[in-house]
N, C-alpha and C positions, 0 to 999 in steps of 0.2 A: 305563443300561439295567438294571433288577431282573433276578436269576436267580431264579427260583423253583424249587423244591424237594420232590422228592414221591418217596414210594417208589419203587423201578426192578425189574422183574420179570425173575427170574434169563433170560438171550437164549439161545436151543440153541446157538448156536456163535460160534467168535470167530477172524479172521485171528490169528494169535497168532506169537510169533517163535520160531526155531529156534534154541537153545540152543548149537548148536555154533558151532566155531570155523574153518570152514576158511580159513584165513589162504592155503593155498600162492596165490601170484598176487592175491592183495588185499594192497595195504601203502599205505599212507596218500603212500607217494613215489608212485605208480605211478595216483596220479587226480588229472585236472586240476578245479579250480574256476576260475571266472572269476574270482574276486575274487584268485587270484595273479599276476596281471598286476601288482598294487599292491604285493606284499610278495615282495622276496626270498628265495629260502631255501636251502637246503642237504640234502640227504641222508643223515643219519646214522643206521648199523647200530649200537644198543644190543649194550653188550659186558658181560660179566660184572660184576654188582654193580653194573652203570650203575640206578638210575631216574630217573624225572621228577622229584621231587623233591632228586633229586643232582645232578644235572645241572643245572638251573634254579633251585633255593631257591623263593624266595615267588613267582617265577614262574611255577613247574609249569602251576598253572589252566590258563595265559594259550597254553601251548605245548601242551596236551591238548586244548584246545575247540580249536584252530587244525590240529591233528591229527584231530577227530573222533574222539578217542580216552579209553578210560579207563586207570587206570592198571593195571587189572589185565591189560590185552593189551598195555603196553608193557613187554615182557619181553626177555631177550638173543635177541641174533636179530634181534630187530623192527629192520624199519627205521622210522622219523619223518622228518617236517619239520620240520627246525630254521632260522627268520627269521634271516636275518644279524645285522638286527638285534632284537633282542626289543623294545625300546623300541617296535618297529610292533604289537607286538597289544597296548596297554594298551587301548585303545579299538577292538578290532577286531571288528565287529561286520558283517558282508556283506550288508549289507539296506539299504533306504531309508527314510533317518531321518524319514522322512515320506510317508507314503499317502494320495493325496486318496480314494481310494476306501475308509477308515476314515476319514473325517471324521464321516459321521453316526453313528460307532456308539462308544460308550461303552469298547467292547472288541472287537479283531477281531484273529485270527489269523492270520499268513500264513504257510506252508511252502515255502520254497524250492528244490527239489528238484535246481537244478543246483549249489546252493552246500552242501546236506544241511545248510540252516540254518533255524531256526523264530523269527519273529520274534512278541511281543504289543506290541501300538497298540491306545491310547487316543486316542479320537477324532482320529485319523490319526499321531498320534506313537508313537516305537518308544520303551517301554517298556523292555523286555530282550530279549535275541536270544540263542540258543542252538543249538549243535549238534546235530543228529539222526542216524540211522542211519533208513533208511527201507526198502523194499522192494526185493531184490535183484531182477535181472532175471526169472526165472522169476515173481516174484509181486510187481509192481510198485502203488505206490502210484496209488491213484486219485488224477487231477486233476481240478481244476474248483472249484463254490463249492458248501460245507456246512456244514455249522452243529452245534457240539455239543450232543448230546441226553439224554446222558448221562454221571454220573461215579459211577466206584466205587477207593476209594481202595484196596480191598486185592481188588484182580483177579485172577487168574489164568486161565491158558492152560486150555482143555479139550482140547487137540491135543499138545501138549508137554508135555515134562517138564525139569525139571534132570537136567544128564548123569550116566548111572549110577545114576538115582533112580526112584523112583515119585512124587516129590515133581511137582507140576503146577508149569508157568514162571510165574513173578509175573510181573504184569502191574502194579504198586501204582501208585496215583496218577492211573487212566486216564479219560481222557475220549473218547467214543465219539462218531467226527464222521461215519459213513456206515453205510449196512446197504446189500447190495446186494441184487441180485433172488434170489439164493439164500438171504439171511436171515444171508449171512456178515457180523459188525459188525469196522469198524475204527475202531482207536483210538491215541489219542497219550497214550504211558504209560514210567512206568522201565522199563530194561530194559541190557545189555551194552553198549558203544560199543565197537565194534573197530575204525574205524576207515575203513570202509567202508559201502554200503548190504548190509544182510543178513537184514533182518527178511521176514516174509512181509506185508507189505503195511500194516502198522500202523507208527506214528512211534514210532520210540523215544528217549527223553532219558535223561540220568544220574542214576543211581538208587545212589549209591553207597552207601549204608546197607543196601538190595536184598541188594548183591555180598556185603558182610561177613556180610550175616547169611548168606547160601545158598554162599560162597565161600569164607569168612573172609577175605577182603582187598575195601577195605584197612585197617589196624588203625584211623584214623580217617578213616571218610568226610565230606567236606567239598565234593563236587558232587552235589547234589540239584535240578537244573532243575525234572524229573518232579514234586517237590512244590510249589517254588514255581510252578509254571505252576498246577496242577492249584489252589492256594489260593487265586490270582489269578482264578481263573474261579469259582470256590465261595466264598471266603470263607476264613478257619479256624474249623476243628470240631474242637477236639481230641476226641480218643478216637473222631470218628467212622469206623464201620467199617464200615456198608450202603451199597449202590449206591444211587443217586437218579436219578431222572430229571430234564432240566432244560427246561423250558417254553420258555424264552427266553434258552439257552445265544447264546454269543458267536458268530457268522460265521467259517467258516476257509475261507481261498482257499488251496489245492494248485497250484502252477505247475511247469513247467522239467522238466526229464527228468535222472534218476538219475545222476553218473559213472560210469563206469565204463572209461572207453579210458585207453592206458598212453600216461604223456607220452612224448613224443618224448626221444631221449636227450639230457642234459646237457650242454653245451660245459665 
């Protein structure tokens, strides 16, 4: 399936995400996914000087996407999920390795909103699957079937800002899969992973080039979903920087409903 490719005229507004952090009562222990039925895990409080990187080595990735988490809100404090054993997310990907409802399409996106995971199929095969943060309760992600119409790879928020700034929230890498009847668009774009769903209604992936530059952490970023998804649907253009609109962007199915209940406690 050709994407085709055409200028994109600047849209008056955009679901955009909220910049903060309110962590109290969101912690990555405290939401169930159905896909932990399959992996064990553990609850552990980062303590001073702990990170992902220290804790796990070449692991880190594998216990961050499994967290929904990046590494700059895996700080002391935070609590995580840590697998008993790690050896279970080498391959852990919580989707179905095959969609017959992508079979005829070249490329199709699926959003799974009770696992806050995003899978891409090729013609019904899963491709790569990735972590999301999606819409908190007050401003919940549209379900149902849409199709991308648009990308613009250095987006930003017209409603937000970075905290403390007059700087506008990046949005970089985004692909624009709905406009509602207000004219608000949503889109699947880099942005914070904390851990939880907290965006205002848009998908967000890891952007961690994003964070260093607008955060300075972390000194090297090395998960960028948000890119590779967004090149996977475009192609690469380097140096391109205008939005486009896309003719015959990929299909994106939105399913399942948000976590948010606190598991039950731990034996």
């Amino acid at each position: 399936m050709a994407v085709t490719l055409v200028a994109l005229s600047p849209h008056t507004s955009a679901a955009a995400e909220d910049p903060t952090d309110p962590t109290e009562g969101h912690t990555p222990c405290a939401i169930h996914y159905p896909s932990d039925d399959g992996i064990p895990w553990d609850c552990r409080r980062l303590q001073k000087g702990e990170t992902l990187e220290r804790l796990f080595g070449a692991r880190w990735p594998e216990v961050a996407r499994f967290n929904r988490i990046d590494r700059r809100h895996a700080y002391q404090g935070r609590e995580i999920r840590v697998p008993r054993n790690l050896a279970d997310l080498s391959a852990f990907a919580p989707l179905p390795g095959h969609l017959a409802v992508g079979e005829p399409y070249d490329q199709l996106i699926l959003i799974d909103l009770d696992e806050q995971y995003l899978g891409a199929y090729e013609q019904g095969k899963l491709r790569f699957a990735f972590p999301i943060a999606s819409g908190e309760v007050e401003h919940e992600t549209p379900v149902g079937r849409f199709r991308i119409t648009a990308a613009d790879p250095a987006h930003a928020s017209c409603l937000y800002h970075i905290e403390r700034t007059e700087v506008p929230y990046p949005m970089r890498y985004a692909l624009r899969f709905h406009v509602n009847r207000e004219g608000v668009s949503y889109w699947i774009h880099g942005r914070d992973m904390p851990g939880y769903p907290a965006s205002h209604g848009c998908v967000g992936l890891y952007d961690e080039a994003m964070q260093r530059d607008y955060y300075g952490v972390p000194d090297h970023p090395q998960l960028e979903d948000a890119r590779q998804l967004f090149e996977w649907v475009v192609g690469r253009k380097e140096g391109t920087t205008q939005p486009m609109e896309l003719s015959s962007g990929p299909p994106v199915i939105i399913q399942g409903v948000a976590p948010g209940r606190r598991l039950p406690p731990r034996q």
